[in-house]
MDAnalysis code that builds the backbone (N, CA, C; Angstrom):
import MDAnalysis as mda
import numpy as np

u = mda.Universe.empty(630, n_residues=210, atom_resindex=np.repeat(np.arange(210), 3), trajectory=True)
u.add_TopologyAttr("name", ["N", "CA", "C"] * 210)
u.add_TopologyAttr("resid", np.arange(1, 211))
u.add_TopologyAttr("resname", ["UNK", "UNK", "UNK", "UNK", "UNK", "UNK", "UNK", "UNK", "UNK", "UNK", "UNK", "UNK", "UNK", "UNK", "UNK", "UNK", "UNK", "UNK", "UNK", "UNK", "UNK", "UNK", "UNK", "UNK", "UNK", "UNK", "UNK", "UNK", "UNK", "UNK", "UNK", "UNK", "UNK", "UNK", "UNK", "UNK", "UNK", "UNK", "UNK", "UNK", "UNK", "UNK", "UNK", "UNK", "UNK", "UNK", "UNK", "UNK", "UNK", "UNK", "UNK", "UNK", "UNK", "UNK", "UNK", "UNK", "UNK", "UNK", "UNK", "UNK", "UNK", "UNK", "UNK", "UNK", "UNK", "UNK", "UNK", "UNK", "UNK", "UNK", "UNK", "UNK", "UNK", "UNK", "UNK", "UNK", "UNK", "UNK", "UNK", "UNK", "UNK", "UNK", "UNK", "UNK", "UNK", "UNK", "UNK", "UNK", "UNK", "UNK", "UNK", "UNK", "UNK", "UNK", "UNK", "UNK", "UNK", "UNK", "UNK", "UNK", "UNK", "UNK", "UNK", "UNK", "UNK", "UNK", "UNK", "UNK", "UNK", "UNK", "UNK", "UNK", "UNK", "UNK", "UNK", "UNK", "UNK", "UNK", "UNK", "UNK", "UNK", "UNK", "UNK", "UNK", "UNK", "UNK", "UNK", "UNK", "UNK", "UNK", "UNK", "UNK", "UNK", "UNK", "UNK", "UNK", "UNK", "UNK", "UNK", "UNK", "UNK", "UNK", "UNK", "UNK", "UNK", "UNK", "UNK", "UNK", "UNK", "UNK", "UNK", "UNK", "UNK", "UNK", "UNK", "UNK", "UNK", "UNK", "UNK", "UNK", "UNK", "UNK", "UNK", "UNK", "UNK", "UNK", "UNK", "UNK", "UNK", "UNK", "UNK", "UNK", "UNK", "UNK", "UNK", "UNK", "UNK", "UNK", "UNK", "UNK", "UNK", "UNK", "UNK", "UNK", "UNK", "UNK", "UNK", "UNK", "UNK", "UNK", "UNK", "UNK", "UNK", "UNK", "UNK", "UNK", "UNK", "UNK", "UNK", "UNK", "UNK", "UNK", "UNK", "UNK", "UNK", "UNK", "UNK", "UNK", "UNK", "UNK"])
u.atoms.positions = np.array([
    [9.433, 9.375, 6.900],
    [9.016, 8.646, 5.712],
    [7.772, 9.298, 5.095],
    [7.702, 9.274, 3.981],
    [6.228, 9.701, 2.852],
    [5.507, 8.349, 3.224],
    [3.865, 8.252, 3.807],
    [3.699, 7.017, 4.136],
    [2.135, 6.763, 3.388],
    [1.420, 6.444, 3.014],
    [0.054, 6.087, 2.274],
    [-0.659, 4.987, 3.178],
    [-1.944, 5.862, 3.937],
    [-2.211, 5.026, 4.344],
    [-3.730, 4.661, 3.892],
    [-4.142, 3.554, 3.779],
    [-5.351, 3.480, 2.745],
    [-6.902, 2.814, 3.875],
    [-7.312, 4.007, 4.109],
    [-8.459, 3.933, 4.813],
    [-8.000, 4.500, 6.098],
    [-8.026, 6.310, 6.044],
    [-7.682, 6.656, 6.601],
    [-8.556, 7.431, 7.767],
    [-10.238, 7.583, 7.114],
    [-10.542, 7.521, 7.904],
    [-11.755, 7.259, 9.240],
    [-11.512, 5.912, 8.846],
    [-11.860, 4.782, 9.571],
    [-11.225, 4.124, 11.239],
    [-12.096, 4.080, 12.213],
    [-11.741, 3.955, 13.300],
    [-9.932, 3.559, 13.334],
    [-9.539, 2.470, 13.209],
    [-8.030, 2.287, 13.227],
    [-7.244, 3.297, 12.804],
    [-7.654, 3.600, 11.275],
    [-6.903, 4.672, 10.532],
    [-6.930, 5.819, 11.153],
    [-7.738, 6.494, 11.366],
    [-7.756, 7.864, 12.511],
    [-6.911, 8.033, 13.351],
    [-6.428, 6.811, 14.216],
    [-6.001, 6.861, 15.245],
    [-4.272, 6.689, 14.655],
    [-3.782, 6.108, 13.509],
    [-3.108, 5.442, 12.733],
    [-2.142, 6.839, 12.494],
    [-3.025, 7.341, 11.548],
    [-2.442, 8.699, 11.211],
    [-1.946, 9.767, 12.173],
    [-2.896, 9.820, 13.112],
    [-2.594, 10.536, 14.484],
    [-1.407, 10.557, 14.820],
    [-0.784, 9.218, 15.136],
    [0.502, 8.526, 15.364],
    [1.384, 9.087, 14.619],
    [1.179, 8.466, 12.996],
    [2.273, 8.167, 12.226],
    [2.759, 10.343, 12.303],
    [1.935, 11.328, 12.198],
    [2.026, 12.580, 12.361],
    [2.873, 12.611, 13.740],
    [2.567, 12.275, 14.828],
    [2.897, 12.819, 15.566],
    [4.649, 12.005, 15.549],
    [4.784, 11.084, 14.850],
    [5.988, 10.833, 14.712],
    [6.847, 11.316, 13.870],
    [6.219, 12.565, 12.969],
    [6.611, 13.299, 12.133],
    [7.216, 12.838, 10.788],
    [6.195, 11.695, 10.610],
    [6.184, 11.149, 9.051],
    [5.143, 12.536, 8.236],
    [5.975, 12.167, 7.010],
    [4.567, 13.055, 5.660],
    [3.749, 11.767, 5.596],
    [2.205, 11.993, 5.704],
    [1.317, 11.253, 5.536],
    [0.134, 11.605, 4.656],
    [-0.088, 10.695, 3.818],
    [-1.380, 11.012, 2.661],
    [-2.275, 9.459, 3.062],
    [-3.316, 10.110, 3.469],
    [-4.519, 9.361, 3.766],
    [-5.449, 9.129, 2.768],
    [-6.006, 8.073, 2.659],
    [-7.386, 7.973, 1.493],
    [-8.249, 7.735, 2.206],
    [-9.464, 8.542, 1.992],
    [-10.878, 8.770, 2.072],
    [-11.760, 9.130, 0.948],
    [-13.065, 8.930, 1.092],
    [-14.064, 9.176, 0.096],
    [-14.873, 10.797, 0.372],
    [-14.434, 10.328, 1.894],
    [-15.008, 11.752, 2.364],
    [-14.566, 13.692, 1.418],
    [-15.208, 14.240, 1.306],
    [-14.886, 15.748, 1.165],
    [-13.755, 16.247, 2.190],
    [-14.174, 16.384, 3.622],
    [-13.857, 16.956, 4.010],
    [-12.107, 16.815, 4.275],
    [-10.904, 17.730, 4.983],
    [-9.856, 17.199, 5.063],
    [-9.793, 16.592, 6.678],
    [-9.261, 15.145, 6.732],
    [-9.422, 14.830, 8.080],
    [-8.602, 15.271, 9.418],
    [-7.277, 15.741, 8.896],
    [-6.458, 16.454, 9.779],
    [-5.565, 17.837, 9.318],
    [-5.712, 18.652, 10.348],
    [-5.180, 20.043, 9.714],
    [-3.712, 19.798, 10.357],
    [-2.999, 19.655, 9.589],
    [-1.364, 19.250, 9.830],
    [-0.675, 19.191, 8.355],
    [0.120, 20.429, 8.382],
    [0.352, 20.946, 6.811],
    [1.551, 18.932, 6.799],
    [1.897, 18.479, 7.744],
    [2.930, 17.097, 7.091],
    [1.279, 16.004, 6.088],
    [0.154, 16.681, 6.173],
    [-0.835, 15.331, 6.290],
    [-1.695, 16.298, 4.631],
    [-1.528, 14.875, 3.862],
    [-2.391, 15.493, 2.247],
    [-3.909, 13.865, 2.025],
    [-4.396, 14.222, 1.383],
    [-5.713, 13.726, 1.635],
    [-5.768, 13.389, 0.155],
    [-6.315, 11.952, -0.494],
    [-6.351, 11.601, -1.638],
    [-7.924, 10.878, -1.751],
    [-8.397, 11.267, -3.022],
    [-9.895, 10.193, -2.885],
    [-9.841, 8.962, -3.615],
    [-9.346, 8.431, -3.326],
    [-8.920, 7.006, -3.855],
    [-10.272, 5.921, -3.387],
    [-10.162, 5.515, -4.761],
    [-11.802, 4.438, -5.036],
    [-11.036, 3.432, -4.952],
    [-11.142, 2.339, -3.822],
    [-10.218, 0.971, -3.961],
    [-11.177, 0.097, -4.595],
    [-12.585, 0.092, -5.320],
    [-13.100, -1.136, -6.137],
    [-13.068, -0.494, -7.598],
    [-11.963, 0.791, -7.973],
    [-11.729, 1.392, -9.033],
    [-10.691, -0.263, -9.808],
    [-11.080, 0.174, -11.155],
    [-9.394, -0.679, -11.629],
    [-8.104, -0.769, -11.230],
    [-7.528, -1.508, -10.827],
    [-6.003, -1.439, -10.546],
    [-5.304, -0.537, -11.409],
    [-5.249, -0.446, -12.628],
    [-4.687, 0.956, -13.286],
    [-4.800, 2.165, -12.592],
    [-6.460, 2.334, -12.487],
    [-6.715, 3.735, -12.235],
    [-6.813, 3.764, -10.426],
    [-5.779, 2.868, -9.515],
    [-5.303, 3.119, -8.264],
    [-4.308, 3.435, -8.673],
    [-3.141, 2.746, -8.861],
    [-1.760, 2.994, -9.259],
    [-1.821, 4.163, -9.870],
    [-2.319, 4.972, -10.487],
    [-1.594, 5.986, -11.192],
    [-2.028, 7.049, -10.309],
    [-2.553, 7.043, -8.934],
    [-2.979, 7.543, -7.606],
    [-2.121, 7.438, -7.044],
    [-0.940, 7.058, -6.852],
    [-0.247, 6.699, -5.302],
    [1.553, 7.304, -6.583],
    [1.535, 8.092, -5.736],
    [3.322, 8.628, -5.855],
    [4.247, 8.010, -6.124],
    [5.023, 7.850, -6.995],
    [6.211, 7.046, -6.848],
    [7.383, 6.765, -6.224],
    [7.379, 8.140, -5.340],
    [8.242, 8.359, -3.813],
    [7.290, 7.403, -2.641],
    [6.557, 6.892, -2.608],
    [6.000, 6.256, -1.347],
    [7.197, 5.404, -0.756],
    [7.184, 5.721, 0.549],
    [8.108, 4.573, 0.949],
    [6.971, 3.503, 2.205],
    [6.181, 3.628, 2.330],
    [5.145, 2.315, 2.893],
    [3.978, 2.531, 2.801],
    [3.050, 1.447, 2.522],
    [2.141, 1.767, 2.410],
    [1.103, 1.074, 3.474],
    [0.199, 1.302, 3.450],
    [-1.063, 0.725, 5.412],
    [-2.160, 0.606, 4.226],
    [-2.497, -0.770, 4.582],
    [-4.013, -1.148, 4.440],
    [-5.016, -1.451, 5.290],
    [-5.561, -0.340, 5.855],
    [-6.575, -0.611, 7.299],
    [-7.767, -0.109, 6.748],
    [-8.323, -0.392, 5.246],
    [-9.470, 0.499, 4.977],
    [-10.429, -1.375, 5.473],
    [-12.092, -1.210, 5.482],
    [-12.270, -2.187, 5.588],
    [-14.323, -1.523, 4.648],
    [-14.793, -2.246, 5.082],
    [-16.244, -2.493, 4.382],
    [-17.277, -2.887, 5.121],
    [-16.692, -2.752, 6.728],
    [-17.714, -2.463, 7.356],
    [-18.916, -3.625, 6.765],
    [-18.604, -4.703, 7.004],
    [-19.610, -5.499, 6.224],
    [-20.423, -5.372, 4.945],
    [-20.302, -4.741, 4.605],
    [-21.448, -3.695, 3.272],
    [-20.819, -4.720, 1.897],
    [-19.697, -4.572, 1.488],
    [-19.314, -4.930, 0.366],
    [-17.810, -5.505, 0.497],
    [-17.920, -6.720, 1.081],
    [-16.581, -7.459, 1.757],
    [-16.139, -7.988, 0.303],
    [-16.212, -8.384, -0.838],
    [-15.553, -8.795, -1.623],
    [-15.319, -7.568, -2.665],
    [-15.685, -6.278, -2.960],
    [-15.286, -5.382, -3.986],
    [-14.154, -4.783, -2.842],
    [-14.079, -4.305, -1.248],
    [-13.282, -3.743, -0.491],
    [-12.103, -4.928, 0.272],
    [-12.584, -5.906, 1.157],
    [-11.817, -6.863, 1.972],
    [-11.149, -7.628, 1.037],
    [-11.438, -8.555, -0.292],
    [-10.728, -8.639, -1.139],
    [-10.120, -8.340, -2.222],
    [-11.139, -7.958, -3.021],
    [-10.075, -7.657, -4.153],
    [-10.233, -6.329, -4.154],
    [-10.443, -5.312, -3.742],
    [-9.895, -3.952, -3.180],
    [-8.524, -3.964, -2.830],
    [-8.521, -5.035, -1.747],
    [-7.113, -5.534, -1.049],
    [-6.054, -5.643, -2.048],
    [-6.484, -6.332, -2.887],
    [-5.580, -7.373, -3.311],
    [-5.055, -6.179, -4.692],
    [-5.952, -5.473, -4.929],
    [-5.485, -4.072, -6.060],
    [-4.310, -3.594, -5.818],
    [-4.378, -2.885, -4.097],
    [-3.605, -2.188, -3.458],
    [-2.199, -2.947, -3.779],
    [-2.160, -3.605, -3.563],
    [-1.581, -4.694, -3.228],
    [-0.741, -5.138, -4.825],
    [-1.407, -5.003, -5.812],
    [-0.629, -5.387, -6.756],
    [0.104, -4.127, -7.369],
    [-0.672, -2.464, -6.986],
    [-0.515, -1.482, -7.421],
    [0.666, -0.882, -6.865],
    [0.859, -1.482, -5.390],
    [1.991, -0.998, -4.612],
    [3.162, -1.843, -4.961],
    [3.213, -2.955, -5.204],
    [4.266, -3.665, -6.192],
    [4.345, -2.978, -7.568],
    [3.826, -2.822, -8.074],
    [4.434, -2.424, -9.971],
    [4.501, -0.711, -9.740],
    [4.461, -0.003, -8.585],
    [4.924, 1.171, -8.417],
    [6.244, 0.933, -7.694],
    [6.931, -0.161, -7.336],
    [7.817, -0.208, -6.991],
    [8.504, -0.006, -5.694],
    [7.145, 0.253, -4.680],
    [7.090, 0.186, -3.608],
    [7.266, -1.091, -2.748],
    [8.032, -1.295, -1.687],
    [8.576, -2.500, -1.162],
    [7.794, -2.823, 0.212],
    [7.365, -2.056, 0.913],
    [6.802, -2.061, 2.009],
    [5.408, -1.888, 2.239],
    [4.683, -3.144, 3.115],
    [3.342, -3.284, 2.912],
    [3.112, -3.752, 4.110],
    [1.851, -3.259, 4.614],
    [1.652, -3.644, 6.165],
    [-0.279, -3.653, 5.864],
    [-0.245, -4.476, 6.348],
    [-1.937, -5.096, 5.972],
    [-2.874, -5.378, 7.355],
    [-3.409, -4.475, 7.934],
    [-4.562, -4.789, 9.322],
    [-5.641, -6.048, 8.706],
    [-5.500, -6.939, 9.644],
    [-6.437, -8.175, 9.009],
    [-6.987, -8.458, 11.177],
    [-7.075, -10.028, 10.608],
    [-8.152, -10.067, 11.429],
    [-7.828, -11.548, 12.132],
    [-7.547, -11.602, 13.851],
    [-7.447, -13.000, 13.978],
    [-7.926, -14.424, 13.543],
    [-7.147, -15.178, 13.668],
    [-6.894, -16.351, 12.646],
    [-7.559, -16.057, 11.320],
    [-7.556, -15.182, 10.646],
    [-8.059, -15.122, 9.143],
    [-7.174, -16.204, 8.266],
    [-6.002, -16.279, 8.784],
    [-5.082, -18.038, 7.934],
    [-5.354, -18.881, 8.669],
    [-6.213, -19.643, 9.538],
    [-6.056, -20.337, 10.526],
    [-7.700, -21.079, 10.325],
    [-7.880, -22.020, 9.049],
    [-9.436, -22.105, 8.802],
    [-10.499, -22.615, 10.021],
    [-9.605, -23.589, 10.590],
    [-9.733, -24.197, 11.732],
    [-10.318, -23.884, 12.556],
    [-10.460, -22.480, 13.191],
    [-10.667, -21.762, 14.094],
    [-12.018, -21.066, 14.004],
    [-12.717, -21.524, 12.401],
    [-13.483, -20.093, 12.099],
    [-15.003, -20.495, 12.607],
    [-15.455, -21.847, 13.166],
    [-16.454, -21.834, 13.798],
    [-16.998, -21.409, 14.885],
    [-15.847, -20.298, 15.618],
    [-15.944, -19.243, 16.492],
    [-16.385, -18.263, 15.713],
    [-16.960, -17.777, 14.602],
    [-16.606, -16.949, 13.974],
    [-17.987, -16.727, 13.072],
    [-19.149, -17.591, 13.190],
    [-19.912, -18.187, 12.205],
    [-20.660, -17.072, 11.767],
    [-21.048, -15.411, 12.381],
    [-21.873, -14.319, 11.891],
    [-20.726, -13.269, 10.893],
    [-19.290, -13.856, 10.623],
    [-18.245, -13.093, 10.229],
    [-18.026, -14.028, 8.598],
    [-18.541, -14.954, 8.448],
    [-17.692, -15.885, 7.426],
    [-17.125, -15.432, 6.541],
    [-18.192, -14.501, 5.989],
    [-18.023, -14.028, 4.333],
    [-16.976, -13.277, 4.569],
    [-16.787, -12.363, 5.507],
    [-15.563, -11.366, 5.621],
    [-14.488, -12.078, 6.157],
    [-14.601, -13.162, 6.985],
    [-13.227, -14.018, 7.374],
    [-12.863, -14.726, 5.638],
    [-13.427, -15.340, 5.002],
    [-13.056, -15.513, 3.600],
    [-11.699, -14.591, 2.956],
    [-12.958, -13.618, 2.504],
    [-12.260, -12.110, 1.786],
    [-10.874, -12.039, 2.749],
    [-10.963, -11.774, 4.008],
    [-9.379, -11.576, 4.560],
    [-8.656, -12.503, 4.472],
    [-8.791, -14.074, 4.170],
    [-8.136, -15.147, 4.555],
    [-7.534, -15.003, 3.203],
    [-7.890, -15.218, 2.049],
    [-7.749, -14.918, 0.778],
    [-6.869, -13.555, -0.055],
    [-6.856, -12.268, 0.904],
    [-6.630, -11.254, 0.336],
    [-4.876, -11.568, 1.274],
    [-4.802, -11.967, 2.959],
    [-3.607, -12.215, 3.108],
    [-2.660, -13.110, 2.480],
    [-3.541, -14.177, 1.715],
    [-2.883, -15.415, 0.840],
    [-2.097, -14.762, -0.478],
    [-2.787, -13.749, -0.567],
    [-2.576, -13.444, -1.908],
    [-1.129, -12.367, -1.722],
    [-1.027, -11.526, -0.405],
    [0.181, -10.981, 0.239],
    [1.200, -11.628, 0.127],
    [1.057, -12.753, 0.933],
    [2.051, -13.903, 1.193],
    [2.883, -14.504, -0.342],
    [1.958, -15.003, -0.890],
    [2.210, -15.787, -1.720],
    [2.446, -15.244, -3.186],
    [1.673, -14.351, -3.889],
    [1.894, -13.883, -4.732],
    [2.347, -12.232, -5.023],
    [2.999, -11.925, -4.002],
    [3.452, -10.340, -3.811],
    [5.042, -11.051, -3.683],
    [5.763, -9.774, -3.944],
    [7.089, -9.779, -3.619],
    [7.552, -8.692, -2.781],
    [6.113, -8.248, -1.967],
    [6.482, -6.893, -0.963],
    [7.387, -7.555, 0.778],
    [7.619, -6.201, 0.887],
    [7.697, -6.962, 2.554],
    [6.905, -6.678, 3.347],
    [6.043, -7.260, 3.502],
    [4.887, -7.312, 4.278],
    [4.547, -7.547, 5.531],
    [4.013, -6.669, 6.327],
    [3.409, -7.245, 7.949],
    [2.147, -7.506, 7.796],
    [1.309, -8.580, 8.197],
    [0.496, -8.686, 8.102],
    [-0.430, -8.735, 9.920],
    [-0.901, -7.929, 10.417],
    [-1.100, -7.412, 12.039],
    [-2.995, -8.220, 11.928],
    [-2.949, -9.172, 13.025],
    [-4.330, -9.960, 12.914],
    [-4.946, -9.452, 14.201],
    [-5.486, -8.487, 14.345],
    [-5.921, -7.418, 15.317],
    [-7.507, -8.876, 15.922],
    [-7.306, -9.226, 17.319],
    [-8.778, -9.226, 18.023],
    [-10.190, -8.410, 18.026],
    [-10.730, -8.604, 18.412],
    [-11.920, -7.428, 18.282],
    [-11.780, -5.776, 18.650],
    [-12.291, -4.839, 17.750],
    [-11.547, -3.960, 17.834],
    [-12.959, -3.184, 19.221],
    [-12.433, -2.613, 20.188],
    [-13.364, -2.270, 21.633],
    [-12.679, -0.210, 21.766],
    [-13.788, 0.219, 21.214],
    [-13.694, 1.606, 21.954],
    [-13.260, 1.945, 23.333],
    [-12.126, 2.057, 23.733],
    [-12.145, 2.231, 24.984],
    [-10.532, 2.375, 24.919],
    [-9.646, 3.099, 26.205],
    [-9.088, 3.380, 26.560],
    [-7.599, 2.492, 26.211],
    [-6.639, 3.202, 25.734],
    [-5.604, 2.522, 25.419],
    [-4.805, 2.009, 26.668],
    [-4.024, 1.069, 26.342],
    [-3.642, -0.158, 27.985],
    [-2.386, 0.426, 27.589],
    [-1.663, 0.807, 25.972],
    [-0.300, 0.222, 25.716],
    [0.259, -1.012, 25.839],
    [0.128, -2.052, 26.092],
    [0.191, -3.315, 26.497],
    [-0.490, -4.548, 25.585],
    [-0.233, -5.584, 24.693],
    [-0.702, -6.528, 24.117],
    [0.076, -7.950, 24.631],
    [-0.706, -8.936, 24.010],
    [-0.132, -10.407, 23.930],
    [0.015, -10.277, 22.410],
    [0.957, -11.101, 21.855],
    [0.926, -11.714, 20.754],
    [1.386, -13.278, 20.507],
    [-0.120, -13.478, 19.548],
    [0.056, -15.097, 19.205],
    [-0.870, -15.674, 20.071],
    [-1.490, -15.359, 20.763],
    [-2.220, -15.996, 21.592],
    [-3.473, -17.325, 20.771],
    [-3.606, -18.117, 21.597],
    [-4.648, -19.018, 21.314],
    [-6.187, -18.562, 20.925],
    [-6.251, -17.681, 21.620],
    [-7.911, -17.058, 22.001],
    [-7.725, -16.040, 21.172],
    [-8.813, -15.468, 21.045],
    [-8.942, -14.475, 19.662],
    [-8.441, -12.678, 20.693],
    [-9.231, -13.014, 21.690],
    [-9.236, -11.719, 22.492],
    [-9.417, -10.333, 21.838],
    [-9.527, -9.167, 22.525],
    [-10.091, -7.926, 21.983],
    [-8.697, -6.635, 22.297],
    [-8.692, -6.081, 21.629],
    [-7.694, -4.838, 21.328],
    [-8.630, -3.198, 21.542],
    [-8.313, -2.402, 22.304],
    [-8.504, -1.042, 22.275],
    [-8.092, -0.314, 20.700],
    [-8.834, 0.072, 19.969],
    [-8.593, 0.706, 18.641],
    [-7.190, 1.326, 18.823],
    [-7.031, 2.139, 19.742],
    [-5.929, 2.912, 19.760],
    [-4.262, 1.930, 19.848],
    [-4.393, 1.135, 20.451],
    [-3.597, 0.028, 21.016],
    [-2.979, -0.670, 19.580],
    [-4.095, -0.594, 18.635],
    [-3.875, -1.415, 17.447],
    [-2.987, -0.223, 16.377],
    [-3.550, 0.498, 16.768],
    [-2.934, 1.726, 15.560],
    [-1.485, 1.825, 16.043],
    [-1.392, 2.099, 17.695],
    [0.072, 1.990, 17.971],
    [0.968, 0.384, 17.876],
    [0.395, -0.215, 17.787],
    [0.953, -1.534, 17.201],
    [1.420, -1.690, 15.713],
    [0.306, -0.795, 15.055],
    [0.830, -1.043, 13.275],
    [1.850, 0.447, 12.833],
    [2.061, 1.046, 13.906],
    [3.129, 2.666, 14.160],
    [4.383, 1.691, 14.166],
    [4.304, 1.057, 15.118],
    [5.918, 0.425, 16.184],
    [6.251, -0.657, 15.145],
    [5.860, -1.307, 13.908],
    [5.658, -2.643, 13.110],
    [7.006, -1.592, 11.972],
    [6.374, -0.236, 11.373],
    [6.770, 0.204, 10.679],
    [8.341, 0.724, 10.527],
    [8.980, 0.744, 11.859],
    [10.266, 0.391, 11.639],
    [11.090, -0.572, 11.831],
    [10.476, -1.871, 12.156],
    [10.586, -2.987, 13.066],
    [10.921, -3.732, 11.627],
    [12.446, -4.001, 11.738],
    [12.257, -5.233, 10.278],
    [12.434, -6.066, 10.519],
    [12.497, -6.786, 11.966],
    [12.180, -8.333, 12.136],
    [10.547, -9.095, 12.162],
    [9.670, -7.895, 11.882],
    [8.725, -8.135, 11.716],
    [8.140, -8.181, 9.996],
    [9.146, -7.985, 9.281],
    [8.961, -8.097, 7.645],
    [8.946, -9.512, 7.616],
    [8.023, -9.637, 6.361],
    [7.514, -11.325, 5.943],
    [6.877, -12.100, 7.299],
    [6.584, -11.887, 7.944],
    [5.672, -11.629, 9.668],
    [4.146, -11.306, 9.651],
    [3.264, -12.436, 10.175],
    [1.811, -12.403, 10.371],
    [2.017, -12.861, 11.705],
    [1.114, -11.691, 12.401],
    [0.938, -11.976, 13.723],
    [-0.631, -11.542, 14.605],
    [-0.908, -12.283, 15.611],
    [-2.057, -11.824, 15.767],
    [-1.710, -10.858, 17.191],
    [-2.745, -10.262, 17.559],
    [-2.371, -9.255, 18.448],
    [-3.683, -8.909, 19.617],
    [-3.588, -8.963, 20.854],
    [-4.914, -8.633, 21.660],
    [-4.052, -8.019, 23.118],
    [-4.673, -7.018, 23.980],
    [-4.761, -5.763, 25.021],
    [-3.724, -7.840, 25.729],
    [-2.844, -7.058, 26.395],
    [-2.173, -8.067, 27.659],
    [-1.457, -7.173, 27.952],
    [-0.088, -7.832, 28.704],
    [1.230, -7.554, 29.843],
    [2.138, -7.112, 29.431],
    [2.131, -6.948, 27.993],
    [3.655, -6.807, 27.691],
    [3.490, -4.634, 26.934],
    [4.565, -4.401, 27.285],
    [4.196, -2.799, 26.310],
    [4.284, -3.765, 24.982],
    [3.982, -2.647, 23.938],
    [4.090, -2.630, 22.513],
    [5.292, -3.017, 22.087],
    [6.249, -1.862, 22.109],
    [7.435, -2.036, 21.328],
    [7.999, -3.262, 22.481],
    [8.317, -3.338, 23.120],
    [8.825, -4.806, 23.510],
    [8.381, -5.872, 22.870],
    [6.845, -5.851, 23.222],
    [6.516, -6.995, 22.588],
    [6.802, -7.440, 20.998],
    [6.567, -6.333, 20.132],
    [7.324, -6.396, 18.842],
    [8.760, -6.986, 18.665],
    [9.297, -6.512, 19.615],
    [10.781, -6.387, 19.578],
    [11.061, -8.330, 19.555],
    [9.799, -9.196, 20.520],
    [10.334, -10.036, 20.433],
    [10.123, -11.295, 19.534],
    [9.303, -10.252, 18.603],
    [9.185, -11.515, 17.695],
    [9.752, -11.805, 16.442],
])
């Protein structure tokens, strides 16, 4: 597949692309950065401004795309020009290009308001995500995964998650990237929000059973 992945390179995304290459997809990454992030003639590099106008994204992204990854994030800095309506650009730009497939890295219980007084040094950015997945759901006509990743922990991939769990729990970066790899051919996981943290089960099984 030609795949766009938007925030590419950013802890998840790094690891994201890694994957989606070594599975021998063509991959075009967005960064702000100069430099190119991977030397792999399948991998092209775009500088895409996501708090640009929605016009001037869309006329950025190919009209051959066949999926597109939203794992860019804002790092706290500027959660409503990036976590939302950054989001929500992508998001309208990848619909009126006619692109069908949308897979969105968010953040446990970000739909789940209930939950968010675990959460009380995150608000403003649990908002922006709760809001930018609403806007997936409800006002997109993509098919969308929406992957609600636990805390993301440097450290050693398990291969192995729970999904759905009660508790928020924590994910190995790498663990998550191969989770939003295995999502991308998985179409029982289209129109599908799920949350995801390091457990017992491999990956693709666990996908498989939801």
């Amino acid at each position: 597949m030609k795949i766009l992945v938007i925030g590419a390179s950013g802890r998840v995304g790094t690891d994201l692309v890694k994957q989606l290459l070594a599975d021998n997809h063509q991959v075009i990454g967005t960064t702000r950065q100069d430099k190119k992030l991977f030397d792999d003639e399948k991998y092209s590099q775009l500088d895409l401004d996501i708090t640009a106008e929605k016009e001037d994204i869309q006329t950025q992204i190919d009209q051959d795309i066949d999926a597109v990854y939203f794992v860019a994030g804002s790092g706290g800095k500027d959660v409503l020009e990036v976590d939302l309506h950054g989001a929500v650009k992508t998001i309208q730009a990848t619909q009126d290009k006619g692109i069908k497939r949308y897979i969105m890295l968010s953040t446990v219980f970000s739909l789940d308001t209930s939950k968010w007084d675990r959460i009380a040094d995150l608000k403003e950015y649990y908002i922006c995500k709760h809001y930018a997945d609403q806007w997936l759901i409800n006002d997109s006509t993509l098919d969308y995964t929406i992957v609600q990743a636990g805390a993301l922990k440097e450290r050693e991939a398990t291969g192995k998650i729970t999904i759905n769990s009660d508790d928020a729990g924590e994910n190995s970066i790498e663990d998550v990237a191969t989770t939003l790899a295995v999502v991308l051919n998985a179409d029982n996981t289209i129109k599908t929000v799920f949350s995801m943290q390091n457990g017992e089960i491999a990956i693709d099984k666990a996908i498989e059973r939801l």
